[in-house]
Every structure is written in structure tokens, then in C-alpha cells.
ZAMARGU-4260 file (C-alpha; in steps of 0.2 Angstrom, whole numbers, plus 5000, padded with zeros to 4 digits):
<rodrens>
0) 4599/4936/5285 | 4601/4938/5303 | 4606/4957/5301 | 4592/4962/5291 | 4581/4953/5304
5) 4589/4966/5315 | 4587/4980/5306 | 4569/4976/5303 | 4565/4974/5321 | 4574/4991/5325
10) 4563/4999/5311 | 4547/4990/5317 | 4551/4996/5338 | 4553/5013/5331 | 4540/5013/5320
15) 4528/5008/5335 | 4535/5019/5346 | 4532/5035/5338 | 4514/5030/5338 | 4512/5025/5356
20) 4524/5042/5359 | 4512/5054/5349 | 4496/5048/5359 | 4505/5049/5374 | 4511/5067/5370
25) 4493/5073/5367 | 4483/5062/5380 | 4481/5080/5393 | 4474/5089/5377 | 4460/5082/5367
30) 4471/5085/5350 | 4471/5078/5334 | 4485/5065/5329 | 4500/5071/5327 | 4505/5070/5310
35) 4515/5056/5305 | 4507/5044/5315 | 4497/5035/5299 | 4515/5034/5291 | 4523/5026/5307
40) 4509/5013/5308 | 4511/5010/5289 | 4530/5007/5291 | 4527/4996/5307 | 4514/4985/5296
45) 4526/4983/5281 | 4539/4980/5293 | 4531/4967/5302 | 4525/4958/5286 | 4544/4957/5280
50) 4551/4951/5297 | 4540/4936/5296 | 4544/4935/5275 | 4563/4935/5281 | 4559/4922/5296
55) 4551/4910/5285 | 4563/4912/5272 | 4576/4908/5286 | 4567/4892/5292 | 4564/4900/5309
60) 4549/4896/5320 | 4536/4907/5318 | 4520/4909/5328 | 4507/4909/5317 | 4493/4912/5330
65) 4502/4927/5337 | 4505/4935/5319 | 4488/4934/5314 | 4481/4944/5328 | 4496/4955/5326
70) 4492/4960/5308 | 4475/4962/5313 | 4479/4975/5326 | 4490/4983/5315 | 4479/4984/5300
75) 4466/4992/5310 | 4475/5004/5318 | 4486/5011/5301 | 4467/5011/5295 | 4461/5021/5309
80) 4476/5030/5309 | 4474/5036/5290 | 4457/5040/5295 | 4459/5051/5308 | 4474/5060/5299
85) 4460/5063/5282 | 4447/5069/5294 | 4463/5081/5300 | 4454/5092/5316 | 4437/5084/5313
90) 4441/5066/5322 | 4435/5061/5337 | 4446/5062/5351 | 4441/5041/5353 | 4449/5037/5338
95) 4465/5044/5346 | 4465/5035/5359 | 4459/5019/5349 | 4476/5022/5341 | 4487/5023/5353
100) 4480/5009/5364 | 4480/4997/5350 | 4495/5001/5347 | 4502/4999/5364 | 4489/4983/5364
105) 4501/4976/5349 | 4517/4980/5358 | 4509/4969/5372 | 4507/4954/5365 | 4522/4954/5356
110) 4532/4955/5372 | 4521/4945/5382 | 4514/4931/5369 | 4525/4916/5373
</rodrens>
């Protein structure tokens, strides 16, 4: 199971780091999300879920803490996300920017939660 772990975890950085990269890439002009973005935050949140499903399953430590404010991060901004993308040009620039700093927020913890 260790290699689905992997790819999991690759799928999940990627995932993240389109978001993070499509705000950044629009941060200059006050711009919609770029498209995509709702289905990258989608795939990072079913990714995570089965990363922790394959963990457990495994018998590895997880954090429980750290998962659960993980997941609540991630479910606000795929929300937000999908939000933003129904309201196409008609978003707030805010919620952009809520995006992408959540985003990078969940990145954060991940690395530095020990």
C-alpha cells in the first residue's frame, strides 16, 4: 500500500499546487479564478480523505488533530471555490484571495504541524 500512499500524496501536492499557482498567477490583476481551480480543490479533498482511509488501513499513525482542521480548510475552500467559479466574473476579488490563502494556509500546516 505504500505506493498508492505515494501516488496519493503526489496527486494531493499537485492538486494543491494548482490552486495556490492560479491565485498567485492573478494576484496583479483583480481577476476571477481561473478555471479549474474548484476541480483541483475537489481532487485535493478526495485525495486527502483517501490518504488518511489508506493510513488507517495500514495501521500508520495518524494525527487526528491535524486532519480535522485540514479537512476544514479544505472543505471551505473547494466550497468557496465552487462558489466563486458559479458566480463566474461576478465574485469578489476577496474570495480569490480567500482561496488561495487558505489554500497555502493548508499547505502550511501540513509541512509545519509536527
Amino acid at each position: 500500500m505504500d505506493w498508492l500512499l505515494r501516488i496519493l500524496l503526489v496527486i494531493h501536492l499537485l492538486s494543491w499546487a494548482f490552486v495556490v499557482g492560479a491565485w498567485l498567477s492573478r494576484l496583479r490583476a483583480p481577476v476571477p479564478i481561473a478555471k479549474g481551480v474548484s476541480h483541483a480543490a475537489a481532487t485535493a479533498l478526495l485525495t486527502g480523505l483517501l490518504m488518511v482511509g489508506v493510513r488507517e488501513m495500514d495501521d500508520l499513525e495518524v494525527n487526528n488533530a491535524k486532519i480535522a482542521v485540514k479537512l476544514v480548510v479544505a472543505i471551505v475552500v473547494t466550497v468557496l471555490a465552487f462558489v466563486a467559479q458559479r458566480r463566474n466574473d461576478k465574485a469578489p476579488v476577496g474570495m480569490a484571495h480567500a482561496i488561495g490563502g487558505l489554500a497555502t494556509v493548508n499547505v502550511l500546516i501540513a509541512v509545519l504541524w509536527t
